[in-house]
N, C-alpha and C positions, 0 to 999 in steps of 0.2 A: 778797395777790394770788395766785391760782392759777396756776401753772405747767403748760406744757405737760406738761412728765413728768405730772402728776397731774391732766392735766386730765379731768372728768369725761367719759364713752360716754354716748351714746344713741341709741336705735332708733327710726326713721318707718318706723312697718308700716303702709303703705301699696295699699290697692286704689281700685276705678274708683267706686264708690260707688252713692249709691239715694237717689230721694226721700224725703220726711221723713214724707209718708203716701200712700196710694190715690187721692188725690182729684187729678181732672183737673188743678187749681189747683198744685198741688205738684207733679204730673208734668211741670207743663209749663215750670214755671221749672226742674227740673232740666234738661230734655230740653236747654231751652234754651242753660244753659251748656254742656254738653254735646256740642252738634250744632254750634254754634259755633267750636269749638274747631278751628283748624287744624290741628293734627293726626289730628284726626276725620276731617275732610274739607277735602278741600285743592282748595280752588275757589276764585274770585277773588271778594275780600269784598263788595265791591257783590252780583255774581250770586246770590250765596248768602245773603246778608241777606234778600232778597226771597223766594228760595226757601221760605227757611224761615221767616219772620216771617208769609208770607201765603199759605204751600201747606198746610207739614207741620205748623208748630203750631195750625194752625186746626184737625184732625184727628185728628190723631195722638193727641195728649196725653187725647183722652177713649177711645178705643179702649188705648190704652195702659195709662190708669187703670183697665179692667175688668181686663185680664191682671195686674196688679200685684194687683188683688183677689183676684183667685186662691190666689194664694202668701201672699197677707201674714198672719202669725202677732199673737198676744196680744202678742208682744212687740215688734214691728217688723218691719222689712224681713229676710228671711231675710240676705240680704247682710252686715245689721248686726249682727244677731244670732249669727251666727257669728263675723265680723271680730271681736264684741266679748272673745268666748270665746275668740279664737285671741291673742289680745292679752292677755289676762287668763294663760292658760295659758303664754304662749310669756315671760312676766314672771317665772312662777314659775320656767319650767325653766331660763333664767337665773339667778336665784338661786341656784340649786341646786348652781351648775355652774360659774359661774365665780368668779373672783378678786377682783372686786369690783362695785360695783354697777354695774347698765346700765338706763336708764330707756328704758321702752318708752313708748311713744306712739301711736296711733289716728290715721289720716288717710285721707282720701277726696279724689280727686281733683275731684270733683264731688259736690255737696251737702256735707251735715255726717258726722261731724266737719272739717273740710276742713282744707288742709294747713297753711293759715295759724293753726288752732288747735291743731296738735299739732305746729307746732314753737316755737309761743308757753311750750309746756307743758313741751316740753326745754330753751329757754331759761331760762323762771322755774326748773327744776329745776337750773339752772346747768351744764348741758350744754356741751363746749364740743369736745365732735367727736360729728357725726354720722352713723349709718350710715342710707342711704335705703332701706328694703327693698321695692321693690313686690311683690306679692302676683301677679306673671304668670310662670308658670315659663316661658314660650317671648315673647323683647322681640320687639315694634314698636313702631315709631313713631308710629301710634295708640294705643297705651295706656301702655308704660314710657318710654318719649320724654316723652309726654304730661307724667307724675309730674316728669321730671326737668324740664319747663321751667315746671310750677307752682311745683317747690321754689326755681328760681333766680329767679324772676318775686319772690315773696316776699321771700328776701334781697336784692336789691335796694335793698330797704331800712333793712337793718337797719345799727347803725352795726357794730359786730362779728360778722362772718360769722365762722360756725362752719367747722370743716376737715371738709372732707366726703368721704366714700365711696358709692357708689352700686352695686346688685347689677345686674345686667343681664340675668341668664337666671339660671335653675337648669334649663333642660332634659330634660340628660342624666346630673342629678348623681344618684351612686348610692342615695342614701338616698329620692333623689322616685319613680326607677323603681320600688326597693323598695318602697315607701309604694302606690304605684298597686295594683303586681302584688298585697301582700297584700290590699290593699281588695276586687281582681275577686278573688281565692283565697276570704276570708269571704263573698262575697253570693253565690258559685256553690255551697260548702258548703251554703248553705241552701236556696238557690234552683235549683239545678242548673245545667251547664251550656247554653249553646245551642247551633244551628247555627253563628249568626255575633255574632262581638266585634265592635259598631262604636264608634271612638272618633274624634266629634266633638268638631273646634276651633272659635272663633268664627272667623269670615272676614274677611278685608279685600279690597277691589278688589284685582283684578287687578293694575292699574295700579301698585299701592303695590309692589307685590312686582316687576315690572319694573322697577321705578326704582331698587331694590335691598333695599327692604327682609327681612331674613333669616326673617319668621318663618313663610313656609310651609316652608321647608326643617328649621326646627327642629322643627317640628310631626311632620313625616315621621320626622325622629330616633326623640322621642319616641314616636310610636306602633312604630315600628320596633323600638325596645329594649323598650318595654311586649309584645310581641307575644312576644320573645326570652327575658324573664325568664319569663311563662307560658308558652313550650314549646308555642307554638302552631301548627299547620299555613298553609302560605299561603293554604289556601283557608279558614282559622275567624277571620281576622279582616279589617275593611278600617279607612278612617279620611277624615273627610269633612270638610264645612267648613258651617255653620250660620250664621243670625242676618243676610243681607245686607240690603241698603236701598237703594231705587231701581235703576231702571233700567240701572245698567252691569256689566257680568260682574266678578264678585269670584270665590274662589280654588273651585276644582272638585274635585271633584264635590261638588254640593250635598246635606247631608243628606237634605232630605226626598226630592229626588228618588231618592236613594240609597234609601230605607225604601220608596220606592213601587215600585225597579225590582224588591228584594229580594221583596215581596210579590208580586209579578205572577209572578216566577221560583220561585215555590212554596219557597222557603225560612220556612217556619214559624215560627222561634223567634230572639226577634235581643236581646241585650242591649247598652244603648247607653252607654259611659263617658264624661264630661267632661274629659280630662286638661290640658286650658287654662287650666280654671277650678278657682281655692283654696277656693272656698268657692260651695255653692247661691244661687242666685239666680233673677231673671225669665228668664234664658235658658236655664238647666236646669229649673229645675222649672215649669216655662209652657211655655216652647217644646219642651223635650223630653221630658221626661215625661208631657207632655198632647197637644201640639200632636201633635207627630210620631209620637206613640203610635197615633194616630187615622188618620193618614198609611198606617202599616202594616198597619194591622186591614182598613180601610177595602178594600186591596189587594191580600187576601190570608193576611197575616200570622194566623199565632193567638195568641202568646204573646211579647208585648211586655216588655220589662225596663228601666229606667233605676236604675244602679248610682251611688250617691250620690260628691259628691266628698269631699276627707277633709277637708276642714271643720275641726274641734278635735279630729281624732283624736290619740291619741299619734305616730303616726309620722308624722305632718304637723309635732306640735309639736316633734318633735326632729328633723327639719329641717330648720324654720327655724331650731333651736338651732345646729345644725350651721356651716349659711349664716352667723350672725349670729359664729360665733368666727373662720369661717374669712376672713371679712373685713374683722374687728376685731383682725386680728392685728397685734403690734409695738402697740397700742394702750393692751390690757391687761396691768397689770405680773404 
């Protein structure tokens, strides 16, 4: 029988997820779980059943399905295909690194792998503490809430619940600022610099963040310190909020309106960073790479930039190494 002193680690690397292909059919049974989800959106379940069963996925999910055609690669969803490399890498640096073995895991909050099959995969691997790591450096309760009441939704049922840890932010932690600043230091090397750094978060209602949720505040951190490590002027950089839905004011200033004021105010050259997001997706490479590129040009702008997020880079992957000792500690001998 295993004992706690020796009981086996393992990692739920965890993000928000992606359909399984392009096609409206797939878009919409994701969308579906998805938009769902109370913590997505927090309306009362009748009213929102209807909403969304007889407004938004009658629509949405085939307008959706061209924007996912956009981005989607030979090998899947950019989302996945990253996820899957930053899971495969963040195993090795593990290995490398520590004391004894820690089995990683793949999970998606919505769609596949989901989380019910990657902590089936730490279970069979005989796991028997788990650390949950979502993939959102700045929490709400729309997305790392979210992970945490999929993973306890699951247990539930299990007869032996694992002893769990759960990350909550990396924000402000030094090695993520680091990680950012060097990513804008190499694409400016090449690319030069601009007028102005914008780095757009995704957005949540307004409302959420009234009620107390902290992540526009972290987000401002964030850009705040990203701004500080580059040695930036207050007028070379701003930080916006992208991606809302429906009718009610979510967190301000909105990207694109941001790219359209900038254009009209003859500011030329605008490179725009993702610091919210772990890995490329439909929201960066659709919405802001293309979408809001168009936004700019359209208004003014001449020379648009969309500076990637770090994805599988090394200093992405030795922060989550980082993250994953520093709150596996007293765990491993």
């Amino acid at each position: 029988m295993q004992t706690d002193q020796h009981a086996k680690v393992g990692v739920l690397l965890a993000n928000l997820g992606t359909p399984d292909s392009p096609s409206p059919r797939d878009v919409r049974r994701y969308l579906k779980q998805f938009l769902w989800d109370p913590r997505v959106v927090e309306l009362a379940r009748p009213i929102w059943w209807l909403v969304l069963n007889l407004v938004i996925l009658t629509t949405r999910p085939r307008r959706s399905a061209r924007a996912y055609a956009k981005v989607w690669t030979e090998q899947g969803s950019p989302l996945l295909v990253f996820a899957r490399r930053q899971h495969a890498a963040l195993q090795r640096a593990l290995e490398t690194r520590l004391s004894q073995p820690v089995h990683v895991a793949l999970a998606m909050c919505y769609g596949n792998p989901s989380i019910a099959s990657g902590l089936a995969e730490l279970q069979a691997a005989g796991v028997r503490r788990v650390l949950v790591l979502p993939l959102y450096p700045q929490y709400s309760a729309t997305s790392t809430a979210a992970i945490f009441d999929a993973v306890a939704a699951e247990l539930r049922g299990w007869r032996a619940v694992p002893e769990l840890r759960f990350v909550n932010d990396y924000y402000d932690h030094p090695a993520y600022i680091a990680a950012l600043a060097d990513s804008v230091r190499a694409y400016q090397s090449e690319h030069g610099k601009p007028e102005r750094l914008l780095m757009s978060f995704h957005g949540i209602p307004q409302d959420y963040a009234d009620k107390g949720d902290p992540y526009p505040c972290q987000c401002e951190v964030t850009a705040e310190q990203l701004a500080r490590a580059l040695e930036l002027p207050q007028t070379g950089w701003m930080f916006s909020f992208q991606s809302r839905l429906g009718p009610k004011d979510w967190l301000k200033p909105y990207t694109d309106h941001t790219l359209e004021k900038l254009g009209k105010e003859g500011v030329r050259q605008v490179q725009v960073i993702c610091p919210g997001f772990s890995a490329d997706c439909l929201e960066t490479l659709e919405e802001i790479a293309m979408e809001n590129r168009d936004v700019f040009l359209e208004n003014g702008g001449s020379d648009y930039r969309y500076i990637p997020c770090l994805n599988d880079s090394a200093a992405h992957i030795e922060l989550l190494a980082q993250l994953v000792e520093q709150h596996t500690a007293g765990w491993l001998s």
